[in-house]
PADRENMAR-962192 format. One record per residue (C-alpha): residue number from 1; residue in one letter; chain; x, y, z. Coordinates in steps of 0.001 Angstrom, whole numbers, plus 500000, padded with zeros to 6 digits. Last residue first. Layout:
BEGIN
resi:NUM; resn:A; chain:A; X:X; Y:Y; Z:Z .
...
//
This chain:
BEGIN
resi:185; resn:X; chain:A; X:472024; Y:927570; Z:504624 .
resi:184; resn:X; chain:A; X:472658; Y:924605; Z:506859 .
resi:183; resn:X; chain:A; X:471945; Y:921792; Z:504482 .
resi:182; resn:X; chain:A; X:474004; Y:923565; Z:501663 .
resi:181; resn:X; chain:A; X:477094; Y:923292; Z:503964 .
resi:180; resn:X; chain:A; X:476172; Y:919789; Z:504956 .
resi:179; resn:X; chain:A; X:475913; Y:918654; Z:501706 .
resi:178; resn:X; chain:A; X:478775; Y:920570; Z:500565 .
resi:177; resn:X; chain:A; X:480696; Y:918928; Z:503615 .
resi:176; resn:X; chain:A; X:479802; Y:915588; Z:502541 .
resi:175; resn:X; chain:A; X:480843; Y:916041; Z:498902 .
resi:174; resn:X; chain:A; X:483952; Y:917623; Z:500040 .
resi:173; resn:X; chain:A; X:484243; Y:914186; Z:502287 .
resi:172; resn:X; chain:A; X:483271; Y:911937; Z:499533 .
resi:171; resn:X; chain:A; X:486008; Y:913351; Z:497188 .
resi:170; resn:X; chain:A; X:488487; Y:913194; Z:499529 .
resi:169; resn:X; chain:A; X:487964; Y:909653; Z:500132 .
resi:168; resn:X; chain:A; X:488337; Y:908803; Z:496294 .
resi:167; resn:X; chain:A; X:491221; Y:911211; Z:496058 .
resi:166; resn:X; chain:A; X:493321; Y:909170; Z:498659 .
resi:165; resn:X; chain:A; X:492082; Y:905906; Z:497067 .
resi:164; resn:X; chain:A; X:492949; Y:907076; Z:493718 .
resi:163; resn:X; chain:A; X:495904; Y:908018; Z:495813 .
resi:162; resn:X; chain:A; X:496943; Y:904913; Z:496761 .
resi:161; resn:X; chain:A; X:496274; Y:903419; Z:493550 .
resi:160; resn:X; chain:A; X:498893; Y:905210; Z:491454 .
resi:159; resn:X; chain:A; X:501214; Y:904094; Z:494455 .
resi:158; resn:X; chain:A; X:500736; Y:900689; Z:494133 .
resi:157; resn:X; chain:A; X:501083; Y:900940; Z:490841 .
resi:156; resn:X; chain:A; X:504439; Y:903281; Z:490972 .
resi:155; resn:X; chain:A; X:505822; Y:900252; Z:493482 .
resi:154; resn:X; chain:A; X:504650; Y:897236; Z:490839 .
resi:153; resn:X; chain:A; X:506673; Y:899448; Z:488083 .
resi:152; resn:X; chain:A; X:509513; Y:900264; Z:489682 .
resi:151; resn:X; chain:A; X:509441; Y:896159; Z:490840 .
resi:150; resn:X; chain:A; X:509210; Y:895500; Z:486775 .
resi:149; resn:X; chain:A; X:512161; Y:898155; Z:486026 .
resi:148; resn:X; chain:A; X:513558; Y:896285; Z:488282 .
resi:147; resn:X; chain:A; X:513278; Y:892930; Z:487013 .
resi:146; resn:X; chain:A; X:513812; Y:893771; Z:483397 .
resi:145; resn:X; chain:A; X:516835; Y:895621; Z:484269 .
resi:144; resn:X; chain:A; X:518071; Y:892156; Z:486346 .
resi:143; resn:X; chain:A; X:517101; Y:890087; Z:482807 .
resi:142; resn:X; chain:A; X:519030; Y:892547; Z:480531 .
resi:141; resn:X; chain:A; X:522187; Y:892046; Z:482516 .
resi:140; resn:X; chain:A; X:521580; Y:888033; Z:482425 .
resi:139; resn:X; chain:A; X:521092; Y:888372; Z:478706 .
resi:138; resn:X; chain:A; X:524176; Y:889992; Z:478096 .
resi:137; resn:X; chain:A; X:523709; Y:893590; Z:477432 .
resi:136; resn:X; chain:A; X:525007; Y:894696; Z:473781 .
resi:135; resn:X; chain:A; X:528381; Y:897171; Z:473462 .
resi:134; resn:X; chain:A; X:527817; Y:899751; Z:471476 .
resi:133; resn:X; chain:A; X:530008; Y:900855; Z:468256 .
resi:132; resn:X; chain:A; X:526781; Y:900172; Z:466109 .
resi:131; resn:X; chain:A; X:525855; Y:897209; Z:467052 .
resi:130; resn:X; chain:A; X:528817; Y:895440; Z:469758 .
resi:129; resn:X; chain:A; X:528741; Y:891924; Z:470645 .
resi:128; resn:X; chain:A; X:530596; Y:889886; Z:473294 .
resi:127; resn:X; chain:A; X:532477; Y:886590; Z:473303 .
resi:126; resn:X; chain:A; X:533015; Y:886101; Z:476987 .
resi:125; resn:X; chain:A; X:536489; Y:885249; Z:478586 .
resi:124; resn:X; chain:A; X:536099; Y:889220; Z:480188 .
resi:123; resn:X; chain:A; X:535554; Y:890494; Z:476740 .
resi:122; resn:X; chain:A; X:535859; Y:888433; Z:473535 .
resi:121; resn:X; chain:A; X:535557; Y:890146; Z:470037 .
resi:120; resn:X; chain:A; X:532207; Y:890644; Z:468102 .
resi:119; resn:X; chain:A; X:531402; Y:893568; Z:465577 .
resi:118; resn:X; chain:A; X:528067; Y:894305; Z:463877 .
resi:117; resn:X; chain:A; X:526608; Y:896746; Z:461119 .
resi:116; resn:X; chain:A; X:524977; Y:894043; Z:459917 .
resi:115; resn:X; chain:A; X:526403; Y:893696; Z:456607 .
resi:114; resn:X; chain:A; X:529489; Y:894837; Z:457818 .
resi:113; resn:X; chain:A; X:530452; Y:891761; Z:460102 .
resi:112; resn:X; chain:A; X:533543; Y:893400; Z:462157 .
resi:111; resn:X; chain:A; X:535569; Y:891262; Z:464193 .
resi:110; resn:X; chain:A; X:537075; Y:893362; Z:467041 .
resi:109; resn:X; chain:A; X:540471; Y:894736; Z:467946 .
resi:108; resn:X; chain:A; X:539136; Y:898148; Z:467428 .
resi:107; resn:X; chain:A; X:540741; Y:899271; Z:465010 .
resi:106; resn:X; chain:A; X:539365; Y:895756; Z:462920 .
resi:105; resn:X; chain:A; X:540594; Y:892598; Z:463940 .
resi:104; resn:X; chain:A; X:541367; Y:890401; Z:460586 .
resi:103; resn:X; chain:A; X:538590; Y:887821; Z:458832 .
resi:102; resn:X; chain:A; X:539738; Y:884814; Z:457854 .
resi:101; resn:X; chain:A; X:538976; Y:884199; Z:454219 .
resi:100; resn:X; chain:A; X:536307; Y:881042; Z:453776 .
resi:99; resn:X; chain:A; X:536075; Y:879885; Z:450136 .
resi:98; resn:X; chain:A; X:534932; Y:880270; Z:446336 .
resi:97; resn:X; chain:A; X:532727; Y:882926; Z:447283 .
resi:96; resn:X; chain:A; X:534641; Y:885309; Z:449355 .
resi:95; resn:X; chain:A; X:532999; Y:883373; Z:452638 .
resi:94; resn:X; chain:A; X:533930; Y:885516; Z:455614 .
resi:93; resn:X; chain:A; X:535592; Y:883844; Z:458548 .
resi:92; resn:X; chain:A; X:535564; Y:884730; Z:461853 .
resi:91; resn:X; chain:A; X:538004; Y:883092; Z:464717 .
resi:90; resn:X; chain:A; X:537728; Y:883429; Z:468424 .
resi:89; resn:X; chain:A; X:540586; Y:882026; Z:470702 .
resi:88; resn:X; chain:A; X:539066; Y:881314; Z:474655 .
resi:87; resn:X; chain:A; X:541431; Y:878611; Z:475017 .
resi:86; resn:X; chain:A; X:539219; Y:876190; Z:476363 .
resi:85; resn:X; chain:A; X:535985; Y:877914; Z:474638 .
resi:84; resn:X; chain:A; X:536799; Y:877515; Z:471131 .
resi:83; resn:X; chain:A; X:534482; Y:880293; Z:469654 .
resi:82; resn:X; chain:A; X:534202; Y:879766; Z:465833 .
resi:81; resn:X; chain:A; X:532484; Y:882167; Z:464068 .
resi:80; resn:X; chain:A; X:531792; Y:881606; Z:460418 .
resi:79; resn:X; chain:A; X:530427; Y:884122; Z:457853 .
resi:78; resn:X; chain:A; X:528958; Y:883960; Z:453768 .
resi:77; resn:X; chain:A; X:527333; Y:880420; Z:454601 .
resi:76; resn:X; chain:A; X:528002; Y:878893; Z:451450 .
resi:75; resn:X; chain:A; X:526086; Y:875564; Z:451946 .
resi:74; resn:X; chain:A; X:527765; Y:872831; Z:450765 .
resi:73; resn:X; chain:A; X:531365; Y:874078; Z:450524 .
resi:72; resn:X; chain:A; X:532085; Y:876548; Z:453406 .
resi:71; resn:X; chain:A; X:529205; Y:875309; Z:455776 .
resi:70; resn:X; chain:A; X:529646; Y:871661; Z:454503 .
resi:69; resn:X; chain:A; X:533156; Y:872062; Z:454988 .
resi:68; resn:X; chain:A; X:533171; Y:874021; Z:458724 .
resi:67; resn:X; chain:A; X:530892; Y:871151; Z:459815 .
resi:66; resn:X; chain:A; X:533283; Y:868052; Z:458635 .
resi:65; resn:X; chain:A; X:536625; Y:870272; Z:460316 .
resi:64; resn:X; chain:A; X:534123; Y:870478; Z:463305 .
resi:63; resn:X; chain:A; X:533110; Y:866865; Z:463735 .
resi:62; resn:X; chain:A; X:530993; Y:867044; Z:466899 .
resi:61; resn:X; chain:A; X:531477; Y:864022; Z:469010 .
resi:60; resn:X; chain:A; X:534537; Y:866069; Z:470485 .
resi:59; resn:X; chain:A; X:532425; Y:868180; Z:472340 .
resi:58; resn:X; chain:A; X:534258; Y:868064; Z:476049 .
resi:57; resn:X; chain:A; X:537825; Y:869322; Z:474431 .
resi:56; resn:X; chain:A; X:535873; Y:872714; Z:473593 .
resi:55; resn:X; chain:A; X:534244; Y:874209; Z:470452 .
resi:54; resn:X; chain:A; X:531467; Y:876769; Z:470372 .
resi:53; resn:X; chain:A; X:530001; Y:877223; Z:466819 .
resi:52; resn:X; chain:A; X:528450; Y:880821; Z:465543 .
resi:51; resn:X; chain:A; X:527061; Y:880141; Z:461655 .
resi:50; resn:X; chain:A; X:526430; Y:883139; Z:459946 .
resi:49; resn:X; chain:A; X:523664; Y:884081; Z:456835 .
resi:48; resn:X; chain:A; X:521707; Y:880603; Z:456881 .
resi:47; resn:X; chain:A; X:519402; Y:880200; Z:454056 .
resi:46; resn:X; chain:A; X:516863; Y:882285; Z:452669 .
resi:45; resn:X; chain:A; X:514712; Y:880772; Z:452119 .
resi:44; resn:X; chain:A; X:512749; Y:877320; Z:453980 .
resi:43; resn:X; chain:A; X:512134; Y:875418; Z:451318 .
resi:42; resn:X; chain:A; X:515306; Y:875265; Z:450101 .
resi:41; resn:X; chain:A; X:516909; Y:874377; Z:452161 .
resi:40; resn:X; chain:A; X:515225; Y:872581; Z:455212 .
resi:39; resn:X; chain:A; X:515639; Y:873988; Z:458494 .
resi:38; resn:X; chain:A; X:514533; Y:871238; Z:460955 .
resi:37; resn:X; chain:A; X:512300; Y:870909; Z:464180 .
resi:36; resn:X; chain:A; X:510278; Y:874420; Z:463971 .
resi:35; resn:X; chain:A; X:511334; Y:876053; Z:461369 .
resi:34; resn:X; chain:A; X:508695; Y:878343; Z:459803 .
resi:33; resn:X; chain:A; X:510682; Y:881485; Z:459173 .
resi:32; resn:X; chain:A; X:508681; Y:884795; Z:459938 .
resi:31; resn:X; chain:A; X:509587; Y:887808; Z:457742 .
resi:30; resn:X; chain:A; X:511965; Y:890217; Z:456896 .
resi:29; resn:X; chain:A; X:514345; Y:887835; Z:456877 .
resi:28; resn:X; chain:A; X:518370; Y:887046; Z:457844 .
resi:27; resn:X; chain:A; X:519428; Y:883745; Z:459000 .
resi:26; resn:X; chain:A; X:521573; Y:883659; Z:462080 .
resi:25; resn:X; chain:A; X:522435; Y:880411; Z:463204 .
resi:24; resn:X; chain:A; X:523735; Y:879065; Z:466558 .
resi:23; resn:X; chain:A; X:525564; Y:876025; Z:467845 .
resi:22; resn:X; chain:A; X:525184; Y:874278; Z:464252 .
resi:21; resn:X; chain:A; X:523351; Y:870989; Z:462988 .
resi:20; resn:X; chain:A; X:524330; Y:869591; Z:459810 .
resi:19; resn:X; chain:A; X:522873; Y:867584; Z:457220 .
resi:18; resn:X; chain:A; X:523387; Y:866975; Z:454171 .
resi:17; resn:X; chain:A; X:520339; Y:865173; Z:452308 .
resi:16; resn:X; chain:A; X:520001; Y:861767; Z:450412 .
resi:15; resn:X; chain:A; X:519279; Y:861408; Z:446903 .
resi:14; resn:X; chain:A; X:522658; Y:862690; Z:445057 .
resi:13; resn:X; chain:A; X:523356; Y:864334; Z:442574 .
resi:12; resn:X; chain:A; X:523870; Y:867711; Z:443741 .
resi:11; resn:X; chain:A; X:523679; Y:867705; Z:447385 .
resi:10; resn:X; chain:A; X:520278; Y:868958; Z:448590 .
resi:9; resn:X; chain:A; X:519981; Y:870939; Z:452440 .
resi:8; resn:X; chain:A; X:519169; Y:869665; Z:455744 .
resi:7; resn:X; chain:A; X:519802; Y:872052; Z:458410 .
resi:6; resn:X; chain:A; X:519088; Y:870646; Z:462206 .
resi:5; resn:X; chain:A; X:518425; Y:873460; Z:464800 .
resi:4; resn:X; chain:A; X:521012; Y:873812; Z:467396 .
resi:3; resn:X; chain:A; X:520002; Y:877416; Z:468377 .
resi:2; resn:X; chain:A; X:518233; Y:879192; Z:465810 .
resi:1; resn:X; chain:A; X:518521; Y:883293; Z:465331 .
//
């Protein structure tokens, strides 16, 4: 996954590149990806698998209707999610290879993406992600069961060497009383 990482790709006939940066980019590899300040198709393969772009009335520098062409047109991307966070609407498209499709709520009232075994829908004004039926942690949630199991950890340490020391001191006293017990025999 890429956060607002520039993609610069050929157009047929033409010298210059497209470019376009998106909100977040999954690209799916088995491998690393070296991208460090622009993806650039096609050296860098495979190309982008779903694009994830927030709108809102604050962004309007960024030329969505452009974006969602080059990513339909240009580039192919086989699923857009668009997240417009005023009115808290989310919108998937799947690319059926000529064009985007939108995508319908599955039983569960959530976007499915197949491929991935993956389903997204907003949740308390958040969009959310399920794998496999289950809902994921947001990274905040993940960060506070991080920290405690980290403090769990620190506290069985401390205790782990507690009774080293405990068993440490006990050692030297049997050791002293065997001494003294052999001494007086």
């Amino acid at each position: 996954m890429f956060n607002e990482l520039l993609v610069q790709y050929p157009l047929p006939g033409q010298k210059k590149l497209g470019q376009v940066v998106p909100d977040n980019m999954v690209v799916l590899h088995d491998g690393p990806i070296d991208a460090q300040l622009s993806f650039s198709l096609p050296l860098v393969q495979p190309g982008p698998f779903w694009i994830l772009e927030y709108v809102s009335k604050h962004s309007r520098q960024k030329d969505y209707v452009d974006n969602l062409r080059r990513y339909e047109q240009d580039l192919k991307v086989p699923y857009y999610l668009l997240f417009d966070c005023d009115t808290k609407a989310l919108s998937l498209y799947r690319h059926d290879g000529e064009k985007y499709q939108p995508a319908s709520p599955n039983a569960n009232g959530r976007l499915a993406i197949a491929e991935l075994d993956v389903e997204v829908a907003i949740r308390d004004g958040w969009v959310r992600f399920w794998h496999q039926g289950t809902l994921l942690a947001l990274p905040a949630d993940l960060q506070r069961e991080l920290d405690h199991t980290r403090e769990q950890l620190n506290e069985m340490t401390q205790r782990a060497q507690s009774a080293e020391r405990e068993a440490a001191e006990l050692r030297i006293q049997l050791e002293q009383l065997t001494k003294n017990k052999n001494g007086s025999s």
